[in-house]
C-alpha positions in Angstrom: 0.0 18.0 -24.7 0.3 21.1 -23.1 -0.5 21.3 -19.2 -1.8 23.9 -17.0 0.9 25.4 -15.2 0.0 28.3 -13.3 -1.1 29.2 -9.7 -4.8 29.9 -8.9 -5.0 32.7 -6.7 -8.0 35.5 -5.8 -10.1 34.0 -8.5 -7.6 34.3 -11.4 -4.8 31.8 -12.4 -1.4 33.7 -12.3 2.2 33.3 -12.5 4.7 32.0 -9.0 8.1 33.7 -8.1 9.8 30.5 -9.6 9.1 27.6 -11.8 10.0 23.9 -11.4 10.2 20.7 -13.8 7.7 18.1 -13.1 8.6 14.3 -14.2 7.1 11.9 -15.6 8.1 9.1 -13.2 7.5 5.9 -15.8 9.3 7.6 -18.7 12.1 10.1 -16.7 10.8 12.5 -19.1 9.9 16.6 -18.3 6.2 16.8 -18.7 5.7 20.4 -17.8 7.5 23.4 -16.4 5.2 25.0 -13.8 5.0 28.2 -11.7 5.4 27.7 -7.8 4.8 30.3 -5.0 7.2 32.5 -3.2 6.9 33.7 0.2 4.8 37.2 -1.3 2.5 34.7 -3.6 2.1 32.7 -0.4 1.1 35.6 1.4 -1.5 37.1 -1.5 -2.8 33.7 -1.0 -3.6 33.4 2.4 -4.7 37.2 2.7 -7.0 36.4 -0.6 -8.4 33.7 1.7 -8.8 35.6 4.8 -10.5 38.6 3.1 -13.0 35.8 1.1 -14.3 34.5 4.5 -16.9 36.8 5.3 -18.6 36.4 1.8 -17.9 33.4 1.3 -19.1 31.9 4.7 -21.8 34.0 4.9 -23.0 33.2 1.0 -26.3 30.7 1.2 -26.2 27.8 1.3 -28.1 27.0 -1.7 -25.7 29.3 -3.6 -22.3 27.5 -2.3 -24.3 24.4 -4.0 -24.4 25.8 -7.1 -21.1 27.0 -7.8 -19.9 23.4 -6.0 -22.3 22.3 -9.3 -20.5 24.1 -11.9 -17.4 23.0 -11.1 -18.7 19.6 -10.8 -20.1 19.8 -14.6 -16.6 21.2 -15.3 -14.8 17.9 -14.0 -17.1 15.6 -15.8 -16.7 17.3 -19.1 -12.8 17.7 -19.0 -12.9 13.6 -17.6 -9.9 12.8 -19.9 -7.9 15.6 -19.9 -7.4 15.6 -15.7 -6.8 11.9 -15.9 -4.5 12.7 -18.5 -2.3 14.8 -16.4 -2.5 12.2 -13.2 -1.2 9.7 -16.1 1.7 11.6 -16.7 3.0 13.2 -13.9 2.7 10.1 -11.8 3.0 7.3 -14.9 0.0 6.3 -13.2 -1.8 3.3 -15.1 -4.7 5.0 -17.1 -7.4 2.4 -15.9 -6.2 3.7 -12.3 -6.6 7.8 -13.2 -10.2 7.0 -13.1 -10.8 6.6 -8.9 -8.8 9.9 -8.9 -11.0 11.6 -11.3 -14.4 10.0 -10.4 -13.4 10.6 -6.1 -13.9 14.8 -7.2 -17.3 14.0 -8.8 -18.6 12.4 -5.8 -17.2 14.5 -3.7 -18.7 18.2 -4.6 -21.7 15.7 -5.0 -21.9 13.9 -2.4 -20.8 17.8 0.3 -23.1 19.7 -1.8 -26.0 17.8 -0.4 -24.8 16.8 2.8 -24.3 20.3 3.6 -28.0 20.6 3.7 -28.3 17.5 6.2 -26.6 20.2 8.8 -29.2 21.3 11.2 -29.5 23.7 14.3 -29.9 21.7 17.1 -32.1 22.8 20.3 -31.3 21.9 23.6 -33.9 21.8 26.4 -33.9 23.8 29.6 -33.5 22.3 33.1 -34.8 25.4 35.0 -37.6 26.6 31.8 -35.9 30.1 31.7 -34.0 30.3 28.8 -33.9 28.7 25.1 -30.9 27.2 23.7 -29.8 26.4 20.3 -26.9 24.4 18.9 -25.9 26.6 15.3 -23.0 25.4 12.7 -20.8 28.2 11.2 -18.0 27.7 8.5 -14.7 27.3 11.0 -12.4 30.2 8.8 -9.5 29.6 6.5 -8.6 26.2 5.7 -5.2 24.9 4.2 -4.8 21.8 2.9 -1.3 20.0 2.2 -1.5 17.3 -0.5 0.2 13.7 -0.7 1.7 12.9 -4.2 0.0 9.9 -4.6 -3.4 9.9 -5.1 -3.2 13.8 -6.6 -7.1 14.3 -7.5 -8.5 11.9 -5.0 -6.5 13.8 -2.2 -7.9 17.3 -3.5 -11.0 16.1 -3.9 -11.2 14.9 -0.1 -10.6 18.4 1.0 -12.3 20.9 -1.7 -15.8 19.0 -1.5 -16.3 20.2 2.4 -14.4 23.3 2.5 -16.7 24.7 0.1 -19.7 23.2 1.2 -18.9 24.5 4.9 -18.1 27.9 3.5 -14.2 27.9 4.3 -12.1 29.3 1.7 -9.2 27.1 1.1 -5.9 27.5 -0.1 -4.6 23.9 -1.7 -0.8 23.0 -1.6 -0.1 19.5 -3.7 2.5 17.8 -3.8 5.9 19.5 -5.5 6.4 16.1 -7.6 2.2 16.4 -8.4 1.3 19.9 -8.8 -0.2 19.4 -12.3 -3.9 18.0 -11.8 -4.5 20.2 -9.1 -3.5 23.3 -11.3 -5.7 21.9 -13.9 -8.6 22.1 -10.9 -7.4 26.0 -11.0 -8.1 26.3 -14.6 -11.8 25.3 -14.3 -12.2 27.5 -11.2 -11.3 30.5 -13.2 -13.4 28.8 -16.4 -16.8 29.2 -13.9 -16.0 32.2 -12.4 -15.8 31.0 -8.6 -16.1 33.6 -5.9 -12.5 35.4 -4.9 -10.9 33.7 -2.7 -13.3 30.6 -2.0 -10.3 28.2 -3.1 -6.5 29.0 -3.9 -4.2 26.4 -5.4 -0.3 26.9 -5.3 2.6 24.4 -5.3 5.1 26.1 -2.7 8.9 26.9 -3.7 10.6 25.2 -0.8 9.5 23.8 2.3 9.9 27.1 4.0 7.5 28.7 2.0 4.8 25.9 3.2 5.7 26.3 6.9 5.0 30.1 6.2 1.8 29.3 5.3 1.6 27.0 8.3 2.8 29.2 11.1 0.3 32.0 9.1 -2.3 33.0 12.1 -4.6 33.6 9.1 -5.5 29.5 8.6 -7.8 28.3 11.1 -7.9 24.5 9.8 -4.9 22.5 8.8 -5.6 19.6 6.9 -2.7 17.2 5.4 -2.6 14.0 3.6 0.8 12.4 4.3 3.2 10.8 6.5 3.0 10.7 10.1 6.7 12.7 10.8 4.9 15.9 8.3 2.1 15.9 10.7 4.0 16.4 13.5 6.3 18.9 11.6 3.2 20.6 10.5 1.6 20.8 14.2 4.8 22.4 15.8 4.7 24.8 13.1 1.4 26.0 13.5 1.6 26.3 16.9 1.8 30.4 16.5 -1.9 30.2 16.9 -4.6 27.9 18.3 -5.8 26.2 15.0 -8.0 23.0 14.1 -5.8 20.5 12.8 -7.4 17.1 10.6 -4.7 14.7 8.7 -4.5 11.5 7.5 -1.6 10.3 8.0 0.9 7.0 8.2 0.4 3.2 8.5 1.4 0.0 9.0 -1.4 -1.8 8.3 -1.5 -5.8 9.0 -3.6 -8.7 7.7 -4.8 -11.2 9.6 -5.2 -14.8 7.2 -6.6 -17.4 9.5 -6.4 -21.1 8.6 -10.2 -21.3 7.3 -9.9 -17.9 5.0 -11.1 -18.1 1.6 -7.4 -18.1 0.4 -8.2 -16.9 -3.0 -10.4 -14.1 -2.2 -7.6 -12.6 0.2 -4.8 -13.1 -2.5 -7.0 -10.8 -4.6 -7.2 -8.5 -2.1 -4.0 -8.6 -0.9 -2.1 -8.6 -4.2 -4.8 -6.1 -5.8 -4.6 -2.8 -3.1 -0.7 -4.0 -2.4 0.4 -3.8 -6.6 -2.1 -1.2 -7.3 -0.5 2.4 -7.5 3.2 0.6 -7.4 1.5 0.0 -3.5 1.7 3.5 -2.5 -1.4 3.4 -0.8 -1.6 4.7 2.8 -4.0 1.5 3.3 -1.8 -0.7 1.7 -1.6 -4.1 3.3 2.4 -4.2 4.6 2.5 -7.0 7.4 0.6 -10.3 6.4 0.5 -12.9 9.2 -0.5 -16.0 7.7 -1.6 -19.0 9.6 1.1 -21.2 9.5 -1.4 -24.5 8.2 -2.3 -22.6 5.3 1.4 -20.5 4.7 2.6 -22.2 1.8 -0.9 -22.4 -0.3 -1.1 -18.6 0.1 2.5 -18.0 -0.8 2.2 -19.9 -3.8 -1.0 -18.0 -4.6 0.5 -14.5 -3.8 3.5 -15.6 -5.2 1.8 -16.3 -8.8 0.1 -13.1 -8.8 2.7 -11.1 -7.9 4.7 -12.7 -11.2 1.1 -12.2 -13.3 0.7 -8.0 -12.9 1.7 -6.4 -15.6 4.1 -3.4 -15.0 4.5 -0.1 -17.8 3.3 3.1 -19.0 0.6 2.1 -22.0 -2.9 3.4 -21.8 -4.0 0.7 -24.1 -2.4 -1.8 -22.3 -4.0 -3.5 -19.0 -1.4 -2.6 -16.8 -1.3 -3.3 -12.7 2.1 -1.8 -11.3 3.0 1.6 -12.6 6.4 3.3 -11.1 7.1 4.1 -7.4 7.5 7.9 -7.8 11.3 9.2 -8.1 14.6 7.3 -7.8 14.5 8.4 -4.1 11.6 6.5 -3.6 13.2 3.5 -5.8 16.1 3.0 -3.8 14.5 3.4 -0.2 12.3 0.3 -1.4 15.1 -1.8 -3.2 16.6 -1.2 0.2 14.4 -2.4 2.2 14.4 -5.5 0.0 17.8 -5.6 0.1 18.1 -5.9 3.7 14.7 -8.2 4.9 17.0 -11.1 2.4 20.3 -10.0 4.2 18.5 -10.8 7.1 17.1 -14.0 6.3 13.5 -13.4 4.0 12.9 -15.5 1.1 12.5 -13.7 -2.2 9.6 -15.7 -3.7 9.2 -12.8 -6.6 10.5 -9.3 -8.0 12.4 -7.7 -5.9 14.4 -5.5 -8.2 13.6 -3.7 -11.7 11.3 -6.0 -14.4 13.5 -7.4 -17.4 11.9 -5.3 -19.8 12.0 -2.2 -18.5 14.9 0.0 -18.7 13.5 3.5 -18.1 11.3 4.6 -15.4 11.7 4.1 -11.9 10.1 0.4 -11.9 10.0 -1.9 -9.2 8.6 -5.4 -9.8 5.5 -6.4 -7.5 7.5 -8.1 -5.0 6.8 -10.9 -2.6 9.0 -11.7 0.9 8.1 -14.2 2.5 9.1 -15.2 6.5 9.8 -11.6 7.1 10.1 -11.1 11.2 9.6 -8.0 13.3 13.4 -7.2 13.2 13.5 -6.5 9.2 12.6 -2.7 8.4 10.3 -3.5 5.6 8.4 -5.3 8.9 9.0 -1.7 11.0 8.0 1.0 8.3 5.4 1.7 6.0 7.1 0.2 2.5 4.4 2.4 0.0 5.9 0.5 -2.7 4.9 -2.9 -4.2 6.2 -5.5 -1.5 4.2 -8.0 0.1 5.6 -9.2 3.6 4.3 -13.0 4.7 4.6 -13.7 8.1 3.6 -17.2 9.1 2.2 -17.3 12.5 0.9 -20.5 15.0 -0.9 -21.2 17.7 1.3 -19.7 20.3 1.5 -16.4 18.6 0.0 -13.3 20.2 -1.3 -12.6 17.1 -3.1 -9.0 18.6 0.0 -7.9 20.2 1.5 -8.3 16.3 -0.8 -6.7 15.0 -0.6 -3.6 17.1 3.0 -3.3 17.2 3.0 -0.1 14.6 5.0 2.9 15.8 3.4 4.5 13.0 -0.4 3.9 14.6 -3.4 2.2 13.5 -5.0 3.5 9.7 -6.3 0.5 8.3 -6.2 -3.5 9.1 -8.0 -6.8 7.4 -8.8 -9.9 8.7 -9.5 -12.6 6.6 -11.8 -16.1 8.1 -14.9 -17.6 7.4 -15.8 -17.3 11.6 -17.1 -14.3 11.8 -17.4 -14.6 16.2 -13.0 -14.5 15.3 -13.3 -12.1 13.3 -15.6 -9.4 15.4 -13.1 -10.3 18.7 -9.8 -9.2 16.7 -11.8 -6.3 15.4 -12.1 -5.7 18.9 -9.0 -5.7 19.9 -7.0 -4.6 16.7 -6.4 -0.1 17.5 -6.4 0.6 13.7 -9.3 3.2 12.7 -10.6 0.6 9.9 -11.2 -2.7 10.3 -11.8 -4.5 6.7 -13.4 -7.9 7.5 -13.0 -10.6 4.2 -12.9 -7.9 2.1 -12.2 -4.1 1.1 -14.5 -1.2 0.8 -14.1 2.8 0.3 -16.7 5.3 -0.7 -17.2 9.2 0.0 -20.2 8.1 2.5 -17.6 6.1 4.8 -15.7 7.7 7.5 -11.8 7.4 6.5 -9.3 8.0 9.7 -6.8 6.6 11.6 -5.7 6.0 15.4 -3.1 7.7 17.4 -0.3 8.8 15.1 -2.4 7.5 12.3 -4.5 11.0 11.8 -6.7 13.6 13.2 -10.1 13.4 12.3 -12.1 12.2 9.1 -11.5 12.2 5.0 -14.9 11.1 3.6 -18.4 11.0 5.7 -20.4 13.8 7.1 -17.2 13.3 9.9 -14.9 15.0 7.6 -17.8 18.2 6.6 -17.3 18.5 10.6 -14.1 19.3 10.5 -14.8 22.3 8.7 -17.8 23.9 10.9 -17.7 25.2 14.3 -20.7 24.8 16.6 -22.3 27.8 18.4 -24.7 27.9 21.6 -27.2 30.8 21.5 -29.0 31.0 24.8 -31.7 33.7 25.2 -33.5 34.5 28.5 -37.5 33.7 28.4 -39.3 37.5 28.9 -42.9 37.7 30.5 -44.3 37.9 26.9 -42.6 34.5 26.1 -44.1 32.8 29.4 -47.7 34.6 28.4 -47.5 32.7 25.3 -46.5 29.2 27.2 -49.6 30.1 29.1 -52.0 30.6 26.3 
């Protein structure tokens, strides 16, 4: 299969300063040789943008919808062939390409007619000599840094409202995930979307990206990543006042009380943790288990952990693809490595499967009486590992909980009384609380807590990000009062 390679740039796709070989992670095979941007492609990109904003932002509304539309029609008709290119240059599981593709469907969906829910706003007058109104205007230039892992999903979180707000965007993925996105590119060009309304370029190097980032030509910064880029990131662009909106690290905990519906948070647990290889920013990492009900639910994890299937076969029903590069492997087998060093019980995985013996694999792994001094308990794993804790009565279980240098993204709480369950909600700082159960859609606000992220992916929050609000005050003449008067 041949795979879209080049840069999208100004409205046309072109060729970068340099190429690079993207892997195929399950098979350690070259899928595709692509073009990546220099420091003067970086440049055409953002000045392609900056010169776009006055048309763009100032194109209607109704028309923004339209081309947001077209492209939309060109996603659902090219359905296999983007999912095809997640498949390989992650060895993502094909039945998992799907909530990549189908997140970009609902999202120039779901902006192109929230847009329209954005309304001037009028404020009222203490004294009765002036009118004011609240008005929303597209913010300027946004650029948008891309996390590997979910390569479609993560584009599609930032294209939907940049368009719809009138920003042009320039969209860096990931070096080890450029392919999808460039295959976004190719059906820009296909419809003919407005110069300069969206570039997308994989970088060469990292100083080509903090070009881009110290640029005083973006006005939003938006990243998908870890919580050490978004810091990198902000110190870079501090050449200019700019908006900044990431999503960023996690640590996230579950809370399995002593009545849960032990099954149900198994499913759960096992389900986002084994998905994606468990690189998941929302991935469960810490599970505290009550210490009644411990052993039931590590025999339950356990046997579901030993149950996913793990490969690279698009006929086959397959759970656990490969964590993304043999950097990635041996940070994870590490941290395995040392929580049993330390004292952890290996109840499953924990090292390549059996039958594997090419692709950077990891069994779905299961540790069990993990404590707060192992490094798989201190950092976010984003690999397939699921960490029991057992806890009792005398544990502070919220002080646990919290303890997340990383900050707060997501948490779940598992326990038939719901009064529990609303207090640790309460009490938990993590941006999401998910209460016996899990839910994500384009409609629900998507953000974390102090090093956790900046703002909103998803919701009318995350359109926000992208528009600035204006007051326009006017004095009240003698004709205005006249009229009052009439």
């Amino acid at each position: 299969m041949d795979f879209p390679t080049k840069l999208y740039i100004d409205g046309a796709l072109c060729e970068g300063s340099a190429r690079q070989d993207v892997f195929n992670p399950a098979t350690e095979e070259r899928v595709a040789t692509v073009h990546t941007a220099g420091l003067a492609d970086a440049q055409r990109a953002l000045e392609a943008a900056r010169d776009a904003f006055p048309r763009w932002s100032a194109t209607p509304i109704a028309e923004r919808q339209a081309w947001m539309r077209k492209l939309r029609e060109e996603v659902v008709a090219h359905e296999d062939f983007l999912r095809d290119c997640i498949h390989h240059e992650m060895g993502k599981p094909w039945a998992q390409t799907l909530e990549d593709w189908d997140r970009l469907v609902v999202s120039l969906d779901f902006y192109a007619e929230e847009i329209a829910r954005i309304h001037d706003v009028g404020l009222a007058d203490r004294a009765g000599t002036h009118t004011h109104r609240m008005v929303h205007e597209a913010a300027g230039v946004a650029l948008a840094y891309l996390a590997w892992n979910f390569p479609l999903l993560n584009l599609a979180f930032k294209i939907g409202p940049a368009m719809a707000a009138g920003c042009p965007i320039i969209i860096r993925p990931s070096e080890q995930t450029p392919i999808s996105a460039y295959a976004v590119g190719m059906l820009c060009e296909k419809i003919g979307l407005p110069r300069g309304a969206v570039q997308i370029l994989c970088t060469d190097g990292y100083d080509v990206a903090d070009a881009m980032t110290a640029s005083t030509i973006p006005q939003v910064i938006t990243l998908i990543g870890s919580t050490g880029t978004g810091q990198h990131i902000m110190r870079t662009g501090a050449t200019s006042i700019k908006r900044y909106s990431m999503e960023l690290g996690g640590n996230a905990p579950v809370l399995v009380f002593e009545d849960a519906d032990l099954d149900l948070a198994a499913d759960i647990v096992c389900g986002v943790k084994f998905s994606n290889a468990g690189q998941i920013c929302v991935s469960p990492n810490r599970v505290f288990v009550a210490s009644s009900v411990h052993a039931a639910f590590a025999d339950k994890v356990t046997a579901r952990a030993k149950a996913a299937k793990t490969g690279f076969d698009k006929t086959a029903d397959i759970a656990t693809g490969p964590v993304i590069d043999r950097r990635a492997w041996i940070r994870i087998k590490g941290l395995i490595n040392d929580a049993v060093a330390e004292g952890a019980e290996l109840l499953a995985g924990g090292d390549r499967p059996a039958q594997l013996n090419k692709g950077h694999y990891l069994a779905p792994t299961v540790l069990d009486r993990v404590t707060e001094t192992m490094a798989v308990y201190r950092q976010e794993t984003f690999g397939p590992i699921v960490s029991l804790i057992p806890f009792d009565s005398e544990t502070d279980l919220t002080a646990m909980a919290n303890d997340c240098e990383e900050g707060g993204l997501t948490a779940y709480i598992f326990t038939r009384d719901l009064a529990r369950a609303e207090a640790y909600a309460a009490k938990l700082r993590y941006g999401e609380i998910q209460i016996n159960g899990v839910k994500y859609d384009i409609d629900l606000p998507h953000g974390g807590i102090g090093q956790s992220g900046i703002g909103h992916d998803c919701s009318a929050l995350a359109l926000r990000d992208y528009l600035i609000e204006k007051r326009i005050t006017r004095a009240l003449d003698d004709t205005d009062f006249e009229g009052l008067n009439a």
